[in-house]
Structure formats: C-alpha cells, structure tokens
C-alpha positions as CSV (number, residue, x, y, z in Angstrom):
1,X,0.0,0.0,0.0
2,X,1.1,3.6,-0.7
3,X,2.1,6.5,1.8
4,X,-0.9,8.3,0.4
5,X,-3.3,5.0,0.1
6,X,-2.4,4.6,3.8
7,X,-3.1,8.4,4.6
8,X,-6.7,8.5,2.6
9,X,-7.2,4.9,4.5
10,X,-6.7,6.6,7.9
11,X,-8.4,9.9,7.0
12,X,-11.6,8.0,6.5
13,X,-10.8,6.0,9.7
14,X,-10.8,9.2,11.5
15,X,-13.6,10.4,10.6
16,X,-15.9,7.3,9.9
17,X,-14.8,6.7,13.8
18,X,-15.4,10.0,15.2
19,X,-18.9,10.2,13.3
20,X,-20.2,7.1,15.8
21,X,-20.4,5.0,12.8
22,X,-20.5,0.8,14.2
23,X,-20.2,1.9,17.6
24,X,-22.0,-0.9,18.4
25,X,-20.0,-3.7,16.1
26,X,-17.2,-5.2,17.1
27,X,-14.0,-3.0,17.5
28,X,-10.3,-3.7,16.8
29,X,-10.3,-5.5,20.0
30,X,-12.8,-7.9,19.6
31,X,-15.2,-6.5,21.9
32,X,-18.6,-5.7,21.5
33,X,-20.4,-2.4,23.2
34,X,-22.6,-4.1,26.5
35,X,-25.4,-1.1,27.2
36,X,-25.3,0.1,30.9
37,X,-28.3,-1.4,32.3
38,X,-28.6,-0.3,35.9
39,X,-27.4,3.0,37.7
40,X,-25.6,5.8,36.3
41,X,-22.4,7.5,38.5
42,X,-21.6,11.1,37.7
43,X,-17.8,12.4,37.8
44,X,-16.7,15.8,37.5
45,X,-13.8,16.8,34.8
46,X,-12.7,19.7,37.0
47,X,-9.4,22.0,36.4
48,X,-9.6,25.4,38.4
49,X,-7.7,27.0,41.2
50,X,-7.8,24.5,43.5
51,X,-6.1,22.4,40.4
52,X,-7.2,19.7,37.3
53,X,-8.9,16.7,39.0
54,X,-12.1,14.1,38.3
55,X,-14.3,14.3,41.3
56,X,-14.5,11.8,42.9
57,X,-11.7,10.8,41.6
58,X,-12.3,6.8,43.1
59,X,-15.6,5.1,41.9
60,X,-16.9,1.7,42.8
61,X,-19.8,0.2,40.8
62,X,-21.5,-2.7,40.1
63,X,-20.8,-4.3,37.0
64,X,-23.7,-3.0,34.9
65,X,-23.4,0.9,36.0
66,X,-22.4,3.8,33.7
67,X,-20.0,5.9,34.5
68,X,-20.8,9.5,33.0
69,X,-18.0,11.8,32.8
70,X,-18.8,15.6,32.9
71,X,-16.8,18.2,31.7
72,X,-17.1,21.0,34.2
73,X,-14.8,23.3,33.5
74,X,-10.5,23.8,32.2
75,X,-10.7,21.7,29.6
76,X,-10.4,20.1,27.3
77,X,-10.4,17.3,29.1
78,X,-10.7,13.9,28.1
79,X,-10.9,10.2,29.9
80,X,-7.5,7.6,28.9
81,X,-7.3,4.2,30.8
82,X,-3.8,2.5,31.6
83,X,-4.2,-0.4,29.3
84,X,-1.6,-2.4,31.9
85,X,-3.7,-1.4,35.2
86,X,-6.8,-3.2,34.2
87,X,-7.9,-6.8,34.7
88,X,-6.3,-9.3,31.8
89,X,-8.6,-9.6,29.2
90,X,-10.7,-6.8,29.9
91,X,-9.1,-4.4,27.2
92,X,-11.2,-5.0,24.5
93,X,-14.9,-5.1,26.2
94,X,-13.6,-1.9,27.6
95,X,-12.8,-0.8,24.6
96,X,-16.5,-1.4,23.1
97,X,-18.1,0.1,26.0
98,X,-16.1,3.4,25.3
99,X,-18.0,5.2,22.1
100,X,-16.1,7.1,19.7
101,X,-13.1,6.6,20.9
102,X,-9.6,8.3,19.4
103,X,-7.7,5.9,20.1
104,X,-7.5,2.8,21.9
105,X,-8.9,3.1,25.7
106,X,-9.0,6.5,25.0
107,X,-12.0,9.2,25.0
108,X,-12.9,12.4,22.3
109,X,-11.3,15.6,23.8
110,X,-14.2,17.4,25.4
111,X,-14.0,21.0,25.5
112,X,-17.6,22.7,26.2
113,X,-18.1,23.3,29.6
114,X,-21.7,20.8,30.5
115,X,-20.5,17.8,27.8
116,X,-20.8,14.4,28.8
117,X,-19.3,11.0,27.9
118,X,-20.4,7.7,29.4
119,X,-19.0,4.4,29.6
120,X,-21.2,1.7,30.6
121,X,-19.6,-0.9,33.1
122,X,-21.9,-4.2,31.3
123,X,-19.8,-6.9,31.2
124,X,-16.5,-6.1,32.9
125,X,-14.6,-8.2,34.9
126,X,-14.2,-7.3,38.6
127,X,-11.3,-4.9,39.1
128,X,-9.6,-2.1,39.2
129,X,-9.8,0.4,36.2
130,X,-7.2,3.2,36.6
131,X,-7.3,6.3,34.1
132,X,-6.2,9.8,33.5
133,X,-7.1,13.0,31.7
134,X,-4.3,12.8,28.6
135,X,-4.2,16.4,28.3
136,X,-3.5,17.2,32.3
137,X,-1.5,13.9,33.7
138,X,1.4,15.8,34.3
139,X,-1.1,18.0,36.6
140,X,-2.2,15.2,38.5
141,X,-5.5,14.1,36.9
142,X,-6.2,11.0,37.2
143,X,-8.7,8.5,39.0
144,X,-9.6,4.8,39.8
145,X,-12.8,3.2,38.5
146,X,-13.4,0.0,40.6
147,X,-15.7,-2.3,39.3
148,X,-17.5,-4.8,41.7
C-alpha cells in the first residue's frame, strides 16, 4: 500500500470513527459495546484554582453501571485508561463500551463546559480500572474506576 493510500485509509478512519459509525460492532479488540443497564455515577472533569482533578476521583460500581463523565470546567479534558492497570482480558470489552473513541482506551477531547461522555460498566470483569485526563497527567488528573 502507498504513503498516500495509507493516509486517505486513515483519514476515512478518523472520521468514519469519530462520526459514531459501528459503535456498536465489534471494534479492533474484539469487543462488542454491552449497554449500561442499571445506575448511572456522575464524575466531574474539574481544572480550576484548586487544580485539574475528576471528582471523585475513586468510583466503585456494580458491573452493569455507567460511569458519565462531565466536563465541568478547564478543559479540554478527556478520559485515557492504563491499558496495563486493568484486569487481563478486559481491554477489549472496555474498549466497546467506550463510544467514539480516538484511540485505543482512549476518549474524544471534550472542551464545552456541560459535555458528557459515558462508559457503561456491562460486562466487565471485577477490578480495578485506573485512568487519567491525557491532556493534564502531568497536573495530576487521574482516578480509579473500581468495578464490583
């Protein structure tokens, strides 16, 4: 395949993924998207004077919750999980839970102040999930995401 084959190839990757198109087929992974089914945790995407920061910044659900992820304010923020922190095997239904992703485990940017982005927890394995905002790691954003 050509340089510029390759290029048009991963233009139209780009923006076939960040239209939403298949988020519900199965993804490089091998997962498929599970639909949250049960209740729904809020957490704050928060960078201000007091510093950049998910609150709270440790969840614990049942397998089955969402976890909805608002950005509050100092963005753009976005939500990355530590592909080596999470239970073996649970990479790629992770991956299928997480809609429109960028890249793999990782979240869109979100830069309005209000936006939301939820992962649903169906079908994970027990564990602990740990992740970070890409854009403000070095700040100290990150969290855990403990599923039960």
């Amino acid at each position: 395949m050509t340089t510029a084959r390759r290029l048009v190839s991963a233009v139209i990757t780009c923006v076939v993924g960040a239209a939403g198109v298949g988020v519900l087929a199965p993804n490089a992974f091998g997962g498929t998207a599970a639909p949250a089914k049960l209740a729904t945790v809020t957490v704050k995407m928060i960078g201000d004077a007091k510093g950049y920061r998910f609150e709270p910044a440790e969840i614990t659900v049942h397998a089955g919750d969402a976890v909805e992820f608002q950005n509050v304010v100092g963005g753009p923020h976005d939500v990355t999980f530590w592909a080596d922190s999470i239970p073996a095997g649970a990479a790629a239904q992770l991956q299928a839970n997480m809609p429109n992703t960028t890249g793999p485990l990782a979240s869109p940017l979100f830069v309005t102040d209000g936006e939301t982005y939820t992962i649903s927890t169906a079908k994970l394995k027990p564990g602990t999930y740990r992740f970070y905002c890409m854009p403000h790691l070095a700040l100290g954003m990150h969290g855990v995401l403990v599923v039960q």
